[in-house]
N, C-alpha and C positions, 0 to 999 in steps of 0.2 A: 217509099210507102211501106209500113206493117201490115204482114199478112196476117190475116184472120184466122185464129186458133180455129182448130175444128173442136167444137163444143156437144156435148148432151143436153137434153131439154133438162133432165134435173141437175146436171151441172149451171143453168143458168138460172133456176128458181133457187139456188142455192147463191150463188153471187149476188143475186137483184135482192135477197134478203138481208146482204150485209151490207151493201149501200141504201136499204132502210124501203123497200119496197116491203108489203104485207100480204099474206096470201088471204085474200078475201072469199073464194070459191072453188072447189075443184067439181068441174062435170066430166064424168067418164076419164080420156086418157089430157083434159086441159087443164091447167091449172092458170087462174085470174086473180093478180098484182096490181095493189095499188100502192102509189109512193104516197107519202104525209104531203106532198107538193098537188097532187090532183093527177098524176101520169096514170095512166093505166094499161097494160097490156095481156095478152094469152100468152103462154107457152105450151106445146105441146110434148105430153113425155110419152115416147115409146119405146120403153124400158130404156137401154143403153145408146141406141143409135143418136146420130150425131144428126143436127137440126143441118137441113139443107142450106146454103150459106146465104141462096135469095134470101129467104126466113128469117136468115140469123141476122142480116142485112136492115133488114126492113124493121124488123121490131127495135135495131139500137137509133135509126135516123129516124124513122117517125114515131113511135113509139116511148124510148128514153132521152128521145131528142138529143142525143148524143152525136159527134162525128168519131167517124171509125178509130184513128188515132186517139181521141180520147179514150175510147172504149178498150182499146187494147190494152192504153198503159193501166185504167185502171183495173181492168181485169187481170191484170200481172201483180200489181199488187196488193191486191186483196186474196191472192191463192192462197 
């Protein structure tokens, strides 16, 4: 099993907008993502720190409906 990069919240509004996610709102430190598909998720950015991995977890399985392995590879190549 691929271990999970440890990631930043605006490293990942940065990824989720190259697989075609769009930033539809930012309140305060969230920022809200919609894909052209109907997904939608929050991300939170607190400057540089890295999203806790429950969080980073939960938003690619329920959220981008993705499984982990998938998430990785594509996050690898889309760096």
């Amino acid at each position: 099993m691929k271990k999970l990069p440890p990631i930043s919240g605006k490293e990942l509004v940065s990824f989720l907008e190259k697989i075609g996610f769009n930033t539809i709102r930012t309140k305060e430190s969230h920022i809200r993502l919609k894909s052209e598909d109907g997904r939608y998720t929050t991300v939170p950015i607190h400057g540089n720190k890295e999203l806790p991995k429950g969080l980073l977890r939960r938003i690619i399985k329920e959220d981008l409906e993705l499984e982990l392995e998938e998430f990785i590879d594509l996050y690898n190549s889309k760096k």
